[in-house]
C-alpha distance (Angstrom), angle and dihedral (degrees) to the residues before:
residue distance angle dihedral
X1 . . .
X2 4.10 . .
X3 4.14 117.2 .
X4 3.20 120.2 -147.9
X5 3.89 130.2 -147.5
X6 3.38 112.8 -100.1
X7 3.93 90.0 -116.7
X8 4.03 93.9 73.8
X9 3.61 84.4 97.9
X10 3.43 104.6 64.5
X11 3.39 99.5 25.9
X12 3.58 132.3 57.3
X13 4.13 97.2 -138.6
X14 3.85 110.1 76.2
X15 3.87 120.6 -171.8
X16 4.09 124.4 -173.5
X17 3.50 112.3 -108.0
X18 4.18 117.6 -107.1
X19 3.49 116.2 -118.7
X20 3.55 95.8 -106.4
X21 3.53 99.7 55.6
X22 4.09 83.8 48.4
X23 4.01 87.9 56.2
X24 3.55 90.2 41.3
X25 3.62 90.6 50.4
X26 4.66 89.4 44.2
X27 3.73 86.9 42.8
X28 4.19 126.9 105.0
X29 3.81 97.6 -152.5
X30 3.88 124.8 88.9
X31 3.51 133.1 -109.5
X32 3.56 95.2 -113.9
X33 4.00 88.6 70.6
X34 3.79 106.8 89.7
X35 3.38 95.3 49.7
X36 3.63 102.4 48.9
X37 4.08 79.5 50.3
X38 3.65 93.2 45.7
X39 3.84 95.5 60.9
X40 3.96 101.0 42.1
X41 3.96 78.5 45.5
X42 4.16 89.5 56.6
X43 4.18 92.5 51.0
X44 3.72 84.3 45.3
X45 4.15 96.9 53.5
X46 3.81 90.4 25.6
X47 4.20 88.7 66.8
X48 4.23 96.3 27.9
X49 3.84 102.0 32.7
X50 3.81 124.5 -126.9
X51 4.14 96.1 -83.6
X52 3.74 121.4 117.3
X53 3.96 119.1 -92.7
X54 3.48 111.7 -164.2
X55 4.16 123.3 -117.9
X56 3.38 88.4 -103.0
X57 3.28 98.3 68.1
X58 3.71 91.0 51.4
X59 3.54 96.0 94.3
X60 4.03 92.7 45.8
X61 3.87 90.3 49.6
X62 3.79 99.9 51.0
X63 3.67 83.4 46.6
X64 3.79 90.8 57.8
X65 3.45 94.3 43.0
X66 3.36 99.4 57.0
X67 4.11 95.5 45.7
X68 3.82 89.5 45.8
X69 3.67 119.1 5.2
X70 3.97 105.5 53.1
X71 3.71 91.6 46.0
X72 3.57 96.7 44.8
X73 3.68 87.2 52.5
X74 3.83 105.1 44.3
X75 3.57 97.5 33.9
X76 3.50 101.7 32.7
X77 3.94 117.8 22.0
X78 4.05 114.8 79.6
X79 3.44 117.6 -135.8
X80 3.87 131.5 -172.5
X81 3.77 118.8 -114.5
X82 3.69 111.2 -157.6
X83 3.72 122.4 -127.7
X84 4.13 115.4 -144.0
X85 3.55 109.4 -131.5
X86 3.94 115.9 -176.2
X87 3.81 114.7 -158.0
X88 4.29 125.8 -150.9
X89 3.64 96.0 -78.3
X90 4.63 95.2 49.9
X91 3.75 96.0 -105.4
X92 3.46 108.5 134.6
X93 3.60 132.8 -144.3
X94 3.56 138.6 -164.5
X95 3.97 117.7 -141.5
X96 4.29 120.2 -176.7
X97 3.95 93.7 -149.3
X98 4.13 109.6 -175.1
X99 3.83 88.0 -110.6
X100 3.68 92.0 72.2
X101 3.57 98.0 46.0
X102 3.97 107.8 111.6
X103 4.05 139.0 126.0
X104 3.37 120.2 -97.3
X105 3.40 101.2 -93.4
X106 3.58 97.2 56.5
X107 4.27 89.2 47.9
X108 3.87 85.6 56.5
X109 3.81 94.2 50.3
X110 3.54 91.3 48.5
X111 3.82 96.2 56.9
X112 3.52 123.8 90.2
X113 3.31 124.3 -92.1
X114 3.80 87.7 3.2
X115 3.96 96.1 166.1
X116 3.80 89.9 67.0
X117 3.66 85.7 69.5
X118 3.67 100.2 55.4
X119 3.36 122.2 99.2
X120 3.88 116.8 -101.6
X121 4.13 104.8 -88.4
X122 3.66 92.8 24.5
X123 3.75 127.6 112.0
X124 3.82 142.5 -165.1
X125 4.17 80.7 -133.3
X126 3.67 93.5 53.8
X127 4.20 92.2 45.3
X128 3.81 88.2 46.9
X129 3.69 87.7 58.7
X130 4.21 88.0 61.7
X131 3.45 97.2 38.3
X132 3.75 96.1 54.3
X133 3.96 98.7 33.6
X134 4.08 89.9 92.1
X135 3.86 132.5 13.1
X136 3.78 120.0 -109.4
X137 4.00 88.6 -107.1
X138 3.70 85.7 53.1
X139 3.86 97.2 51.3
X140 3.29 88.6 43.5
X141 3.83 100.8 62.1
X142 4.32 85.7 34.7
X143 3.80 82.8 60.4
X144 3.94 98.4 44.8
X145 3.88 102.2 41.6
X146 4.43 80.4 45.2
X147 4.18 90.0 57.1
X148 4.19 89.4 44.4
X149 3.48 88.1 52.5
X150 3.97 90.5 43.2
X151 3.41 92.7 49.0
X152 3.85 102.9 40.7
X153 4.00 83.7 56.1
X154 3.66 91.0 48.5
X155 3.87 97.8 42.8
X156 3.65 96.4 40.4
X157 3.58 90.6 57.5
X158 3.83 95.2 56.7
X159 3.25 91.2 49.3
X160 3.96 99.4 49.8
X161 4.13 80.8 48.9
């Protein structure tokens, strides 16, 4: 059976749908999906490189990333937050000025009502704690001499076999 688009209607060129769009069109999830993927996927392959780690290492890396990654990145890392700005005619436009550019952490304390967000047990005192145990310089190089060592156990074993 061929699907059409669903602009043979109005116009008088009809194409066959890809398969994607058909799956996209069958599927449950949102649109918004891939992209929210895509950029946690870039810090990911930005700090550990696009080559294949085995399964075995799965374990070992989520390990890792949760003593050194995750922190590094929500308590360290700045980010820019975007600020909508909607000109005369209604089109909006995002701008990243420097005044918005924070980590994480500091974006969640600056929300209102923040607290009601944290999980039960949890306090800004206790977080504060983590975020201001090293400097960003110095959980930056923690992080980075971590992933050599990570990698030079992971590399040198595939070698070796």
């Amino acid at each position: 059976m061929l699907m059409l688009t669903p602009t043979c209607r109005r116009r008088s060129l009809c194409l066959p749908l890809s398969t994607a769009y058909l799956l996209d069109l069958m599927s449950t999830s949102n649109g918004l999906t891939p992209q929210g993927f895509s950029k946690n996927a870039a810090v990911v392959r930005k700090l550990f490189g696009y080559t294949h780690i085995p399964q075995k290492w799965a374990a070992r890396l989520n390990q890792s990333n949760s003593m050194y990654l995750y922190p590094y990145i929500n308590y360290h890392r700045p980010c820019f937050y975007p600020e909508i700005i909607t000109d005369d005619k209604g089109k909006q436009r995002k701008q990243h000025p420097y005044k918005n550019m924070m980590t994480p952490y500091d974006k969640l304390k600056s929300l209102p009502e923040s607290e009601n967000y944290l999980k039960p047990g949890v306090s800004f005192a206790i977080l504060d704690q983590v975020a201001t145990k090293m400097t960003d310089n110095q959980a930056d190089k923690i992080l980075k001499k971590e992933r050599l060592k990570l990698f030079n156990q992971i590399f040198e074993q595939k070698i070796q076999a």
